[in-house]
N, C-alpha and C positions, 0 to 999 in steps of 0.2 A: 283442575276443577273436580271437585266430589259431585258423587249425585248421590253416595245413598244414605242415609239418613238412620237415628235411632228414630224407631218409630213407637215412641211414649203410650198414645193413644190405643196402639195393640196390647201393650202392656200391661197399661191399667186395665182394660176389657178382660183381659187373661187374670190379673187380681182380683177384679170382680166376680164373674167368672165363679172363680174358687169360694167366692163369699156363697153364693149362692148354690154351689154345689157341697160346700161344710152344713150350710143351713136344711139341705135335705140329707144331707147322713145325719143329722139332727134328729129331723122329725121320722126319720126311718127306723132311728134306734130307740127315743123316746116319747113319740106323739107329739102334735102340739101341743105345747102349754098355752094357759088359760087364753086368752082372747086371739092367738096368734093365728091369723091368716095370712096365704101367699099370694097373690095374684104373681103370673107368667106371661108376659105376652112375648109369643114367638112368631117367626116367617115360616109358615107354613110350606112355602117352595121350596125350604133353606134343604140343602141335601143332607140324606140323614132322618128326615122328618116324618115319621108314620101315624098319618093319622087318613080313617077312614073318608073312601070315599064321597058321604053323605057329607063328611066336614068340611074335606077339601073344599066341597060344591059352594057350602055356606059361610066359609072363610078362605078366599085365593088365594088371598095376600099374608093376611096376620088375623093372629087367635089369644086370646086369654085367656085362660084357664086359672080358677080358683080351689087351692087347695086348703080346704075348710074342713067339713064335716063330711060329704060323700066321697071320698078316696079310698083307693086301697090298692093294694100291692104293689107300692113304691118300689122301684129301683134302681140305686143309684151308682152312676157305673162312672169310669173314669173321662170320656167325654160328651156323655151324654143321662139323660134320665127316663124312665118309663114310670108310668101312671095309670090306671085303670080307674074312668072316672066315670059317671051317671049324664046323660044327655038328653032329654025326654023320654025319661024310662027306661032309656038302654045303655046297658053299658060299653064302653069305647074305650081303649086300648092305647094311647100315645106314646110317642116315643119320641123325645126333644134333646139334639146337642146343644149343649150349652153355647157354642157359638152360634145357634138360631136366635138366641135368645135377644129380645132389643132391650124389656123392662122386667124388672121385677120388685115388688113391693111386699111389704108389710103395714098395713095400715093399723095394726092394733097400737105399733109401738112408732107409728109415724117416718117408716124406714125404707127408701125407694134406691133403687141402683135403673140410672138408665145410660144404654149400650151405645157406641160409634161403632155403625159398621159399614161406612162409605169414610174412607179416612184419605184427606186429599193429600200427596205427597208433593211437597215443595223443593225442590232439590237445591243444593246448597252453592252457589258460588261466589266468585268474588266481586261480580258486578255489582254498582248502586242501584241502577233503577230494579234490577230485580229484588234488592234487599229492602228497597220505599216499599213495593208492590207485594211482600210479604209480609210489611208491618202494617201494608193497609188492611192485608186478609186478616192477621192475626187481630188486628182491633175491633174489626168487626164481632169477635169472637170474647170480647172481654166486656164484664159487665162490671158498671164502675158504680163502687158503695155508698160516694161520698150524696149522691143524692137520697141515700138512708139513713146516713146518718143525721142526730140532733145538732143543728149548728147550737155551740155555747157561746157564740158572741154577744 
């Protein structure tokens, strides 16, 4: 009996992940172009995570931060990014690993990445009832097209 599993789901988070940390040596090297905004929403507890205590207070859980027009001094480092960004007048200092990260969006060009970061592991064996009760999670988990598409009959 195996139990351990490739875990897909961490994989793609870590390609992701990358998309979004190429997208800020992007705008760190050449600005945004014309319409391009970032929304970030991050876990605020996630360790790692630096942002002032005034935010903590008004985001526990989770934050989104829009990198628009008031930013400056991006930096983008290998697991992680900092941002100095404007807050009612004041400016606030963040500091976000990319594995805090749940969502991240570009709305000018209609372009979202959102993150698993509770990934349930299923372990592998040779029994039936546990492999019915696998296909019952996995179903749950699958969204079927056919009521999108045009019937041509």
């Amino acid at each position: 009996m195996t139990t351990e599993i490739i875990n897909y789901n961490e994989l793609i988070d870590d390609a992701m992940h990358g998309v979004v940390k190429q997208s800020l040596y992007y705008v760190r090297n050449n600005k945004l172009p014309g319409d391009h905004h970032f929304y970030i929403t991050f876990f605020t507890k996630h360790q790692g995570v630096s942002i002032s205590s005034k935010l903590k207070l008004k985001y526990p859980e989770e934050m989104t931060i829009v990198l628009q027009h008031e930013f400056r001094n991006l930096v983008v480092a290998e697991d992680s990014f900092s941002v100095t960004l404007i807050f009612a007048g004041a400016e606030e200092r963040i500091t976000v690993p990319y594995r805090a990260i749940t969502a991240f969006a570009d709305p000018s060009v209609k372009f979202g990445l959102q993150f698993r970061h509770e990934i349930e592991k299923i372990p592998v064996t040779n029994t039936e009832s546990q492999t019915k009760e696998k296909k019952n999670k996995d179903d749950d988990n699958i969204i079927k097209l056919d009521k999108f598409r045009k019937n041509n009959n």
